[in-house]
DONU-80712 format. One record per residue: residue number from 1; residue in one letter; x, z, y of N, C-alpha, C in turn. Coordinates in steps of 0.001 Angstrom, whole numbers, always signed. Atoms other than C-alpha are relative to their C-alpha. Layout:
BEGIN
(NUM, "A", (X, Z, Y), (X, Z, Y), (X, Z, Y))
...
END
This chain:
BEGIN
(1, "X", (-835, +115, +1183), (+97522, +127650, +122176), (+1419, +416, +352))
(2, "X", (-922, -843, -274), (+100721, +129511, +121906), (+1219, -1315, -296))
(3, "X", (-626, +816, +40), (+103952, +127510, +121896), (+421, -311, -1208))
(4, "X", (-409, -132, +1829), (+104529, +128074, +118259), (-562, -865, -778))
(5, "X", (+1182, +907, +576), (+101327, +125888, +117597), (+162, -1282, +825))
(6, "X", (+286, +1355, -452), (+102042, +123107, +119581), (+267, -1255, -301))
(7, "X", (-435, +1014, +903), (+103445, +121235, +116584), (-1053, -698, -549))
(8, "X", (+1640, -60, +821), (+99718, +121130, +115357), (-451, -1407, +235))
(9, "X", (+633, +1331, -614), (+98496, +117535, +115140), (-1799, +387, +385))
(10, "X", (+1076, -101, -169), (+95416, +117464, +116646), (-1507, -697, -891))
(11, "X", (+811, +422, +697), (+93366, +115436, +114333), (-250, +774, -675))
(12, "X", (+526, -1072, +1269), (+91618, +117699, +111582), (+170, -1201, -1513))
(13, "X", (-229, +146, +1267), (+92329, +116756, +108015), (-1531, -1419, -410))
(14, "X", (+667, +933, +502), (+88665, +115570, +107451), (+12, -1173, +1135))
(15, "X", (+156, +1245, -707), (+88813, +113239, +110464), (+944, -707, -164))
(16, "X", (-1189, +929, +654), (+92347, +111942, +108942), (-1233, -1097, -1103))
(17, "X", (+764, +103, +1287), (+90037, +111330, +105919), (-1048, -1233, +194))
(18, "X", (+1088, +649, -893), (+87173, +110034, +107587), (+547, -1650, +603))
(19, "X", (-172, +952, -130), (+89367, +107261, +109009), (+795, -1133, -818))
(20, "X", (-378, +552, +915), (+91138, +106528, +106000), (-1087, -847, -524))
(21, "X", (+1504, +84, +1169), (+87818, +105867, +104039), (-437, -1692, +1340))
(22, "X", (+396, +1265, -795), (+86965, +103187, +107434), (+930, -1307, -128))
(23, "X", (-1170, +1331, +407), (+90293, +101289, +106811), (+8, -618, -1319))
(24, "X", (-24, +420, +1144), (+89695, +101179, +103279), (-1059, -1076, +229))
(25, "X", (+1670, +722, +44), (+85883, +99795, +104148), (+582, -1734, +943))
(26, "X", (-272, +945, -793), (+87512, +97330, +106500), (+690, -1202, -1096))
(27, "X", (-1016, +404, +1072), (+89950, +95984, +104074), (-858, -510, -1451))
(28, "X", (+1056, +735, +1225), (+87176, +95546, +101563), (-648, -961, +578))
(29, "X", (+265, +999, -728), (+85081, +93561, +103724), (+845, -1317, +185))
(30, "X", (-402, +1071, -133), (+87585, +91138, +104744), (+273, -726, -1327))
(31, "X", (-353, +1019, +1440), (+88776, +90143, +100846), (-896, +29, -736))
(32, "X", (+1127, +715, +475), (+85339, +90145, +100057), (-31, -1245, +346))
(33, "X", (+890, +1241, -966), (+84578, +87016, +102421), (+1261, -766, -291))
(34, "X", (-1080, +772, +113), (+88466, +85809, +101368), (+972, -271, +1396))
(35, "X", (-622, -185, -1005), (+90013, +86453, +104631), (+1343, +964, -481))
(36, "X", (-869, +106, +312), (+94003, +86850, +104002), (+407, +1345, +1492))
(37, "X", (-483, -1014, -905), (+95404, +90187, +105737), (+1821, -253, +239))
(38, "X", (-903, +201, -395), (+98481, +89896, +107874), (+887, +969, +521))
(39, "X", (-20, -811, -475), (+100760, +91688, +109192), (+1433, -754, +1076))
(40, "X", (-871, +692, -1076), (+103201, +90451, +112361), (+895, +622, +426))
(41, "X", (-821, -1242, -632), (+105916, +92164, +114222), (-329, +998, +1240))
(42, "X", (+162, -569, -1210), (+105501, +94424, +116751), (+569, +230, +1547))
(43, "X", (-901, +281, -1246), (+108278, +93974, +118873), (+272, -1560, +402))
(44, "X", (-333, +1561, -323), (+108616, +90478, +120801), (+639, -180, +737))
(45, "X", (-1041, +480, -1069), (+110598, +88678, +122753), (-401, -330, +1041))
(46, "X", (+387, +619, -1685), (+108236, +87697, +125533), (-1125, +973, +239))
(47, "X", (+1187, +298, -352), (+105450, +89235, +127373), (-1103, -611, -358))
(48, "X", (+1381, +822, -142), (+101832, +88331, +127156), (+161, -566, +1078))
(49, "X", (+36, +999, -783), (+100807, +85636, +129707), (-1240, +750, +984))
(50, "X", (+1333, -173, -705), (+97511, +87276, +130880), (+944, +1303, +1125))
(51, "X", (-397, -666, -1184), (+98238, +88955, +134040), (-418, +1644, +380))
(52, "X", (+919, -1142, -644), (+95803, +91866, +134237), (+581, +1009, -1775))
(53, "X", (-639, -942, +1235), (+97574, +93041, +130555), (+1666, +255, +122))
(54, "X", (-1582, -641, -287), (+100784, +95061, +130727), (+716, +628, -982))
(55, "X", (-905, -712, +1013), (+103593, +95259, +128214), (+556, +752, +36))
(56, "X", (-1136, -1601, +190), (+105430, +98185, +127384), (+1361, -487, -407))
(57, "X", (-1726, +691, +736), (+109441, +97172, +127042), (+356, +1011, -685))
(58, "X", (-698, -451, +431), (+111783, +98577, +124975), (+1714, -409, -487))
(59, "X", (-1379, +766, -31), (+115445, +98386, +125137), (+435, +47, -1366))
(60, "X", (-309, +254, +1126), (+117521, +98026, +121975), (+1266, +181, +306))
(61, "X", (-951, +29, -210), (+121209, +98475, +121702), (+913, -1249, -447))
(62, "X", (-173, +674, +737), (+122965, +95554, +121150), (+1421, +396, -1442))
(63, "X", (-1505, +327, +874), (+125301, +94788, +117682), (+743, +355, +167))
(64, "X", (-1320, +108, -100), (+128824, +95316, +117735), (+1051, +1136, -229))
(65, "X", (-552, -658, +580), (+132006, +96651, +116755), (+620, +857, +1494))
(66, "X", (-548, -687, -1273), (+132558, +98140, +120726), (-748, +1640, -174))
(67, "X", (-108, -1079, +99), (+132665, +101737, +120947), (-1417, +787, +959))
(68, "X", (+1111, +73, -1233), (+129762, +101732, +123807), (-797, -1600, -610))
(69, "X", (+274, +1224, -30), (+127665, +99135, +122684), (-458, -887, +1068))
(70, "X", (+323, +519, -471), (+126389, +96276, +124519), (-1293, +64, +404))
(71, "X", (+1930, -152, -384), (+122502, +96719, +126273), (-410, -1584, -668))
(72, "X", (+658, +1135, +159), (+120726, +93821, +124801), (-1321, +17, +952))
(73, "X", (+1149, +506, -463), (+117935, +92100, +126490), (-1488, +833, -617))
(74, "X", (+1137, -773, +269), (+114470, +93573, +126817), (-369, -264, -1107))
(75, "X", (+1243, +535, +644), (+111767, +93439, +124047), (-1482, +532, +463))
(76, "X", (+1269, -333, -836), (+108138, +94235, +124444), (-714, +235, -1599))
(77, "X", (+1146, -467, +1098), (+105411, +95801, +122242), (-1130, -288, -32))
(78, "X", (+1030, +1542, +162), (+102875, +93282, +121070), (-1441, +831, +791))
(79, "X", (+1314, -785, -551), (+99346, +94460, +123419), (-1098, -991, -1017))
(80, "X", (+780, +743, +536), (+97855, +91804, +120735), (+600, -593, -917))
(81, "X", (-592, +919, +1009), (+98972, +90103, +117510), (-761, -1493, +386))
(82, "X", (+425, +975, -516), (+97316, +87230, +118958), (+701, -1325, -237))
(83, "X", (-901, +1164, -244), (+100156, +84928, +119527), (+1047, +72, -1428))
(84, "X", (-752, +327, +978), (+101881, +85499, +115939), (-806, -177, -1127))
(85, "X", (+751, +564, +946), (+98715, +85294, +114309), (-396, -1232, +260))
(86, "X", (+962, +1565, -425), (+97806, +81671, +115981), (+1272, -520, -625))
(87, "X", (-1209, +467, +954), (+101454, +80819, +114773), (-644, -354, -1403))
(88, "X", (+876, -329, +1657), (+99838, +81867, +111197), (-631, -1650, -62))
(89, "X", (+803, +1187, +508), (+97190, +79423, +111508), (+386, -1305, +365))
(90, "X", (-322, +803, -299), (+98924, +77018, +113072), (+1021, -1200, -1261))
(91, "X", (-924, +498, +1710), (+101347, +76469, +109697), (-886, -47, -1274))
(92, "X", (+1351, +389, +844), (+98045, +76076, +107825), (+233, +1485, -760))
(93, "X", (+219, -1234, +514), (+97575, +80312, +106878), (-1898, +59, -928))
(94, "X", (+1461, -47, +397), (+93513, +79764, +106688), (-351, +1244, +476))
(95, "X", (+1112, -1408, -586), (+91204, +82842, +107442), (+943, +822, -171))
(96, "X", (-1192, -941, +203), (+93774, +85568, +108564), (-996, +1335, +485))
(97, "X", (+336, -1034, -959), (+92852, +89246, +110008), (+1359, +1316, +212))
(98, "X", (-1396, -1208, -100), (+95250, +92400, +110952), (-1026, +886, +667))
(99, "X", (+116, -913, -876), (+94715, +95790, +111483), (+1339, +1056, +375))
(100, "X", (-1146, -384, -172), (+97482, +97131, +113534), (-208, +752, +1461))
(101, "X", (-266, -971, -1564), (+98993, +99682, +116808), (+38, -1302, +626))
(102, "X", (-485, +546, -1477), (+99116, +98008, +119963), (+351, +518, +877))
(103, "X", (-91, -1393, -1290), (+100254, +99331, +123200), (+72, -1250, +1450))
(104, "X", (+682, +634, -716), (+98949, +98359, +126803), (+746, +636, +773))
(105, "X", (-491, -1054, -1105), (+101154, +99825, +129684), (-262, +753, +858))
(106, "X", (+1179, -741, -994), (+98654, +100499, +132113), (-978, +256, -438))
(107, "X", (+1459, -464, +560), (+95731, +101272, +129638), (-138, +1533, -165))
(108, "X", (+477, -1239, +429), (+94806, +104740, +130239), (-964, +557, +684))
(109, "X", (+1249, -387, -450), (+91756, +106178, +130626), (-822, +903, -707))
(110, "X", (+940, -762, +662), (+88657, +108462, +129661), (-284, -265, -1693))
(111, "X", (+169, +1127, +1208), (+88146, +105811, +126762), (+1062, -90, -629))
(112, "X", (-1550, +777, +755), (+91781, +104663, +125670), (+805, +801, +268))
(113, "X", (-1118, +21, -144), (+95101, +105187, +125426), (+627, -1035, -367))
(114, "X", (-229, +1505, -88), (+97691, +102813, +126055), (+949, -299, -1128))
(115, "X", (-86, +711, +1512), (+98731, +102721, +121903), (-1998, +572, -668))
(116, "X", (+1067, -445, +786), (+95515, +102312, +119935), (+180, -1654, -1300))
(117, "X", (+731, +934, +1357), (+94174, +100311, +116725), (-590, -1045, +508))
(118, "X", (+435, +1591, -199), (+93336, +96580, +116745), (-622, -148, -1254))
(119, "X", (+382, +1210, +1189), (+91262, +94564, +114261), (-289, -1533, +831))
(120, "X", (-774, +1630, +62), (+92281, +90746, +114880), (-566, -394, -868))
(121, "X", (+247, +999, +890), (+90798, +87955, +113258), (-455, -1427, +567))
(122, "X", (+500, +1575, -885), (+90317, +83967, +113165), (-582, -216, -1225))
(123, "X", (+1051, +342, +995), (+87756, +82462, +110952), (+192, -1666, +504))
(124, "X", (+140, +1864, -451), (+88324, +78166, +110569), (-1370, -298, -158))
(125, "X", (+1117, +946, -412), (+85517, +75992, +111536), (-1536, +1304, -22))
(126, "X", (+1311, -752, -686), (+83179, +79328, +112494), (-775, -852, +826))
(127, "X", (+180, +320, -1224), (+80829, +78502, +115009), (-315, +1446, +724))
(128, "X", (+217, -1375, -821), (+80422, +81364, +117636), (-834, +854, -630))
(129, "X", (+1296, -954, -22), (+76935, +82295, +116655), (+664, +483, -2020))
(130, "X", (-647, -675, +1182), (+78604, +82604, +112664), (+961, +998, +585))
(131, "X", (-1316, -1098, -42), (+81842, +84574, +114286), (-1346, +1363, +373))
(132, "X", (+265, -1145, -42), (+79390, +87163, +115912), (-1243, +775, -1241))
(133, "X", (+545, -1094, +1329), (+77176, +87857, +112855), (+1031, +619, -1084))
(134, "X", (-789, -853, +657), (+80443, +88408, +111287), (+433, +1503, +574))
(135, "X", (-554, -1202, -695), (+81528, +91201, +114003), (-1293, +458, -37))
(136, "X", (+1134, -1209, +176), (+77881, +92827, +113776), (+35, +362, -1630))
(137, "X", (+381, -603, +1370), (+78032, +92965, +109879), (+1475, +1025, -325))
(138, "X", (-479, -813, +122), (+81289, +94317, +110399), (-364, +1689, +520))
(139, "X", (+478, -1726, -976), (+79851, +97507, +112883), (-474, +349, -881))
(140, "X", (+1111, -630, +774), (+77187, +97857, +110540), (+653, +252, -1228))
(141, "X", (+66, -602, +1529), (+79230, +98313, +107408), (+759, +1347, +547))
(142, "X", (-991, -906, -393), (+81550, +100542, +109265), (-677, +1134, +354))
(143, "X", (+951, -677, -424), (+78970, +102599, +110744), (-728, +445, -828))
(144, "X", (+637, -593, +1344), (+77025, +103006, +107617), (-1306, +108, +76))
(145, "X", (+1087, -93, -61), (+73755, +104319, +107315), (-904, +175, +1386))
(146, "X", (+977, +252, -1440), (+73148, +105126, +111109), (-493, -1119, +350))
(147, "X", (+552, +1231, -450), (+72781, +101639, +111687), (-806, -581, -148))
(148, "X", (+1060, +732, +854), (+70316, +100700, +109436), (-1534, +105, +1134))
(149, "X", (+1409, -143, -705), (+67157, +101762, +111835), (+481, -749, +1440))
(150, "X", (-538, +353, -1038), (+69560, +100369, +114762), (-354, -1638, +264))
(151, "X", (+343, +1451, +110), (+68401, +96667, +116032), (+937, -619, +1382))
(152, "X", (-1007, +486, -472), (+70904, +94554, +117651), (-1007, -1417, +1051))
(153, "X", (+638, +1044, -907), (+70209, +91591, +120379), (+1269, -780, +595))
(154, "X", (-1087, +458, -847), (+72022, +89074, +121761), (-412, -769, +1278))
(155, "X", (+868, +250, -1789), (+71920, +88221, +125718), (+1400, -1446, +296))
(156, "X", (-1027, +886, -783), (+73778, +85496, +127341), (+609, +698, +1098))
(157, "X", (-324, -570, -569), (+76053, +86256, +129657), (-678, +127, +1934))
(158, "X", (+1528, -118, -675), (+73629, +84958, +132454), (-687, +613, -67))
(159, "X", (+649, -501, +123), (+71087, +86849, +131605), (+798, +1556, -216))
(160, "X", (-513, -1458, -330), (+73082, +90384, +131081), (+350, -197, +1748))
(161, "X", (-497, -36, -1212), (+74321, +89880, +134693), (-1398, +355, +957))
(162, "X", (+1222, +111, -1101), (+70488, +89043, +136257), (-1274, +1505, -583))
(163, "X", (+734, -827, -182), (+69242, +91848, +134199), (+540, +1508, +584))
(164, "X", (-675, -1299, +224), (+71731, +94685, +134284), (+248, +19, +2117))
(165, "X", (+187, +385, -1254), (+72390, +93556, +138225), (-810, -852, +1283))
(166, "X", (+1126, +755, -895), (+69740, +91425, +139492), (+1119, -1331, +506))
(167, "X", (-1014, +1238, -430), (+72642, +88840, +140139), (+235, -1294, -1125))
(168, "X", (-212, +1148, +776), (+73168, +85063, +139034), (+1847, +150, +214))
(169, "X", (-1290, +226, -46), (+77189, +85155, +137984), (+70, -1442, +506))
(170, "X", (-1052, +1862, -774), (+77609, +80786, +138608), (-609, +576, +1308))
(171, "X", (+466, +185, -1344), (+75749, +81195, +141856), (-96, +996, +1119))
(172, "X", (+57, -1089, -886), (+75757, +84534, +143555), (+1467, -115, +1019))
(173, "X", (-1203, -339, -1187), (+78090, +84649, +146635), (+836, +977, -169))
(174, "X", (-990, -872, +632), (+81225, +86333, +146478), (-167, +1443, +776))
(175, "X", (+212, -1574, -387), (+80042, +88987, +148959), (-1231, +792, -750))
(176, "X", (+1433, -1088, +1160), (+76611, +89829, +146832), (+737, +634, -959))
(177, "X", (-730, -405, +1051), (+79354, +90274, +144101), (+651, +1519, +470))
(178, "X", (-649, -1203, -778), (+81429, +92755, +146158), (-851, +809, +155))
(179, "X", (+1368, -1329, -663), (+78298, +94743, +147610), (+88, +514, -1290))
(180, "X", (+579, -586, +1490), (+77480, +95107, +143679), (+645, +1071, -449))
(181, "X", (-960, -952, +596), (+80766, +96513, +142999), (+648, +1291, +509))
(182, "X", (+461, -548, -1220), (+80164, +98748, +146173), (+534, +1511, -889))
(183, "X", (+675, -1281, +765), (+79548, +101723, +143595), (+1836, +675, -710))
(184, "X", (-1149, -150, +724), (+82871, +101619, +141955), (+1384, +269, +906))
(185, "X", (-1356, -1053, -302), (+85185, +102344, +145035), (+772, -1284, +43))
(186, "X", (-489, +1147, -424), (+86754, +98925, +144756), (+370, -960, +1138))
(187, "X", (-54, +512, -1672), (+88323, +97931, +148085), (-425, -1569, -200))
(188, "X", (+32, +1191, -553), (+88783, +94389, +147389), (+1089, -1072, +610))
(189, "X", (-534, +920, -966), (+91320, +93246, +149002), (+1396, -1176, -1024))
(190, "X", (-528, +742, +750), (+92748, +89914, +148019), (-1244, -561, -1553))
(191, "X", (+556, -87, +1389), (+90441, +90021, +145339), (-1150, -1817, -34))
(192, "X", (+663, +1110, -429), (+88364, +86520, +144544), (-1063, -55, -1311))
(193, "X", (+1497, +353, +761), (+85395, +85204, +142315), (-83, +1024, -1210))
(194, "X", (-217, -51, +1242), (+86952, +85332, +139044), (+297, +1704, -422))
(195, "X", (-609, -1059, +42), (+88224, +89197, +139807), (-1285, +1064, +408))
(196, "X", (+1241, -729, +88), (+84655, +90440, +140977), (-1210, -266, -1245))
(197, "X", (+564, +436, +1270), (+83118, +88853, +137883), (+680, +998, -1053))
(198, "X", (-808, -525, +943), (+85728, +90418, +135510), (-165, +1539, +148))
(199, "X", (-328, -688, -666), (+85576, +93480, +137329), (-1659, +859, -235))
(200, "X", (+1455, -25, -266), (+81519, +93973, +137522), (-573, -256, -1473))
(201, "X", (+662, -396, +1526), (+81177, +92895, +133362), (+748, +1066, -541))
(202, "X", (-1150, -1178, +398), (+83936, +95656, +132695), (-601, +1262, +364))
(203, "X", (+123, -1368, -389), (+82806, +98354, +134410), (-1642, +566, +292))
(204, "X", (+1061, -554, -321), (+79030, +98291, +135070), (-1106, -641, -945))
(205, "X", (+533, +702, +1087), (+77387, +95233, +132854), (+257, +827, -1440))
(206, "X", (-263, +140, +1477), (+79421, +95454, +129839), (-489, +1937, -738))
(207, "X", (-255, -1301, +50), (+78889, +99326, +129477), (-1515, +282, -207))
(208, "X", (+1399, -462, -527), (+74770, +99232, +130286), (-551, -774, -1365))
(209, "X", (+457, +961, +1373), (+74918, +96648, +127253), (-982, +495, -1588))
(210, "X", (-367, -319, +1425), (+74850, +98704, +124073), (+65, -521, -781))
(211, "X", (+364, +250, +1726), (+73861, +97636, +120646), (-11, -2492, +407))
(212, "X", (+817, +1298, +1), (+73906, +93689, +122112), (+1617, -953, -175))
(213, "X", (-1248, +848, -558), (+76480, +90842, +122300), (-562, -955, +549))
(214, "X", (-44, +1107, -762), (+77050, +88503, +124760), (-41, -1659, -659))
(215, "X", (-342, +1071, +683), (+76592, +84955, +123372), (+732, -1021, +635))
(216, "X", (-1067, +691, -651), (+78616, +83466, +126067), (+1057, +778, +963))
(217, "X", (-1037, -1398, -460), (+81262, +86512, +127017), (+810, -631, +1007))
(218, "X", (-611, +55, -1081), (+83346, +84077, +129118), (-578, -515, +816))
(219, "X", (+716, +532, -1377), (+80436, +82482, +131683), (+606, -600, +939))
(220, "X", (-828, +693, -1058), (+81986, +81115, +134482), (+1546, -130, -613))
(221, "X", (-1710, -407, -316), (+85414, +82237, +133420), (+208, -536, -1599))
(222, "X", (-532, +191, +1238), (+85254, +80814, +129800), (+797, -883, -527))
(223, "X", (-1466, +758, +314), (+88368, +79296, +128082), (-536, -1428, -201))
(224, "X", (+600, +1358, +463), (+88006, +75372, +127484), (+159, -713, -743))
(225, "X", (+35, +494, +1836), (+88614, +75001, +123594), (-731, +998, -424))
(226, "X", (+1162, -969, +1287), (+85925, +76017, +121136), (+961, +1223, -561))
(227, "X", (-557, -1206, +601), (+88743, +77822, +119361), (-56, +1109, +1112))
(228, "X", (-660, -1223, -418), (+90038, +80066, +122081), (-1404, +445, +652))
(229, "X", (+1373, -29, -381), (+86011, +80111, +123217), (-103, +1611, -1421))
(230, "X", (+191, -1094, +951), (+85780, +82210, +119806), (+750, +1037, +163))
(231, "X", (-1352, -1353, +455), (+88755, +83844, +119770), (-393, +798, +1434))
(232, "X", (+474, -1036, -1555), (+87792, +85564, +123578), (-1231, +398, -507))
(233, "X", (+1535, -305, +124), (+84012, +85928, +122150), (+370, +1353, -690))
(234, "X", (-369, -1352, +935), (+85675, +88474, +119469), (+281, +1042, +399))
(235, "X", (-1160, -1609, -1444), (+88123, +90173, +121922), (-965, +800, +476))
(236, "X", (+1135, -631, -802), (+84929, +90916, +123834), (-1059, +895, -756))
(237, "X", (+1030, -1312, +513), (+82613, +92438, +121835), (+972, +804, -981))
(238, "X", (-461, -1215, +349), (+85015, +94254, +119885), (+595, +1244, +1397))
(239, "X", (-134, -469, -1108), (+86098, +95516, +123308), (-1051, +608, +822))
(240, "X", (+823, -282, -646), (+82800, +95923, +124417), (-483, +993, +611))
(241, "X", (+40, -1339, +331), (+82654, +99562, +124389), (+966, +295, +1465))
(242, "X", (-971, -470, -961), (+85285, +99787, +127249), (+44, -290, +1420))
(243, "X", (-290, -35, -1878), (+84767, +100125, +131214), (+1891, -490, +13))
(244, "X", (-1559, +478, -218), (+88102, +98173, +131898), (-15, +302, +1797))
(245, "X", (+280, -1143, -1414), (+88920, +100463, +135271), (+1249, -586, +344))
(246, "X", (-1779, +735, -261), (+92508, +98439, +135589), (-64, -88, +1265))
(247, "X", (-210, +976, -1475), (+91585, +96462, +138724), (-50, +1263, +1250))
(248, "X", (-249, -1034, -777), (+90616, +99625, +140325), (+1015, +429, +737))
(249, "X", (-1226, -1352, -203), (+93070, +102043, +139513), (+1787, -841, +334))
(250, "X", (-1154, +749, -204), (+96386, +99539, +139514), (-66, -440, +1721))
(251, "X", (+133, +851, -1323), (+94933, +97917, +142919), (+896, -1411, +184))
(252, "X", (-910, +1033, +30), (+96597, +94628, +141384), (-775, -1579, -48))
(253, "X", (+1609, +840, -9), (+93546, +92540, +141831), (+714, -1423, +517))
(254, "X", (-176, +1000, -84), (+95209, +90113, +143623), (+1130, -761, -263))
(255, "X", (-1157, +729, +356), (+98062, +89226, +141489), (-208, -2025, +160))
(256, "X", (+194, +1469, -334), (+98646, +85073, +141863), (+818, -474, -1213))
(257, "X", (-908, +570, +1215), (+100147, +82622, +139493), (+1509, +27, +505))
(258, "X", (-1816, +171, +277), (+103429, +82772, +140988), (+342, +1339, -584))
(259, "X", (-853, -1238, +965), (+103325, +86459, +139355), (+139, -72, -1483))
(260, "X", (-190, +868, +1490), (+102859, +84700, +135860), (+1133, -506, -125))
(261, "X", (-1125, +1376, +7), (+105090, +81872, +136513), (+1475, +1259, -217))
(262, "X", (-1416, -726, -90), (+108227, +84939, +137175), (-436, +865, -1194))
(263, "X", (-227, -201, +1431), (+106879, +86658, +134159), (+681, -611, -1116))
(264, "X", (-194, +52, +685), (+107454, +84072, +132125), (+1408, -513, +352))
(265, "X", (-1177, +700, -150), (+110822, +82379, +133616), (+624, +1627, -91))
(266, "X", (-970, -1169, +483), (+111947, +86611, +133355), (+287, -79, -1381))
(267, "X", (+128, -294, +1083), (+110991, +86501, +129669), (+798, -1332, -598))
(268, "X", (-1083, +667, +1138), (+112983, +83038, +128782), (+1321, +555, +2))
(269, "X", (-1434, -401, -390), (+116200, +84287, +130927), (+183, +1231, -1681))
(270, "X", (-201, -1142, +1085), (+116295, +87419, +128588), (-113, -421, -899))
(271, "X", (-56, -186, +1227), (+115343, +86134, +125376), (+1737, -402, -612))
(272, "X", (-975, -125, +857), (+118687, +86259, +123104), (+315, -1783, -558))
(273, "X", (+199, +1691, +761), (+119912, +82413, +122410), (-89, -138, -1479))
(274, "X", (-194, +233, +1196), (+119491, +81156, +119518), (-1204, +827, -873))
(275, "X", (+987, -1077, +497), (+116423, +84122, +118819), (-1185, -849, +328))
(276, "X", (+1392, +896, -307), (+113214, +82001, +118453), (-1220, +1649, +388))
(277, "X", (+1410, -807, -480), (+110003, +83506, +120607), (-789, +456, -774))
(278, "X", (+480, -552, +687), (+107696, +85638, +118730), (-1896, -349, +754))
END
């Protein structure tokens, strides 16, 4: 392509089209079922908390009547409406969802880039096995008629592990784990249970899966409230689709909590007084 053309968006018209027509379908779905669409900010004042996800900053100039303004304190670009939609429900919102950009700092790959499209949602008093017939009736409306001959299954996360690897996740030794992940190039070092587990449904399980969901997505590693039990069950199979190649390619495997802990004591220093957390 000549330099003249390199203004050219690359999408084609009907695949603009094409994804218009899915947002519309999405958007019907949810205010069918009475689920309340949201929409949050995108810029925050703190970091995420999860370690193995990486915000993108952005500076800002500060206010003022100085001729050079003042640098204000970082912000960051939400990798999840997560934490302003639990706000939501927390002030009694009821059934919320969002579809919105995100951006991931280190997410890039064959699969992703590190801004893409989110759909977010919390459903009150679901129980798991209701949240994931909601996320399969969503694929299937979205998807349309291919799906219809398509038959879905759901595996525990036990059982994807002993079939897809011949390995028990609670009980397999942490070197059977390693050998497993042998294939992937993964030195290892520093690396511990929770990081060859994460590491092994990301890149070789979750991928061999297709058409199935996990009915217990966090196994060993799962959160210990029903809510945030759901709310990770969602993350996951809408995610499901994605070899997460992070631990690899970063080689940050063995971050520790004191690299949390200075995340978040960076992210109060900076926030702006008087500017409530987002």
């Amino acid at each position: 392509m000549s330099g003249l053309e390199d203004w050219r968006p690359s999408a084609s018209l009907a695949l603009l089209a094409e994804r218009a027509a899915l947002l519309a379908r999405t958007r019907e779905f949810f205010a069918a079922r009475g689920v309340l669409e949201v929409d949050t900010p995108l810029l925050v004042n703190a970091p995420v908390s999860d370690v193995h996800i990486h915000c993108a900053s952005v500076q800002l100039a500060s206010p003022g009547a100085a001729p050079q303004p003042a640098v204000a304190p970082p912000l960051f670009l939400h990798p999840s409406p997560e934490y302003a939609m639990k706000r939501l429900l927390a002030a009694g919102s009821g059934d919320i969802y969002q579809v919105c950009h995100v951006v991931r700092g280190l997410e890039s790959s064959r699969l992703h880039n590190p801004e893409f499209t989110l759909i977010e949602w919390y459903r009150l008093g679901f129980s798991l096995e209701a949240l994931m017939d909601e996320v399969e009736a969503l694929v299937r409306e979205l998807l349309g008629r291919v799906s219809a001959p398509r038959a879905s299954e759901r595996i525990s996360y036990r059982d994807a592990f002993a079939r897809e690897l011949g390995l028990d996740p609670f009980t397999a030794p942490e070197a059977a784990l390693a050998q497993a992940a042998q294939p992937l190039g993964f030195a290892g070092a520093g690396a511990d249970r929770d990081v060859w587990l994460e590491l092994l449904m990301g890149a070789l399980v979750g991928p061999r899966l297709g058409p199935r969901v996990s009915r217990d997505p966090g196994g060993a590693r799962a959160p210990r409230s029903a809510r945030a039990a759901r709310g990770a069950a969602l993350r996951a199979v809408l995610r499901w689709h994605r070899a997460r190649q992070r631990l690899s390619r970063t080689g940050r495997a063995d971050r520790t909590a004191r690299t949390l802990r200075a995340r978040q004591r960076a992210a109060a220093a900076a926030r702006p007084a008087g500017f409530p957390a987002r």
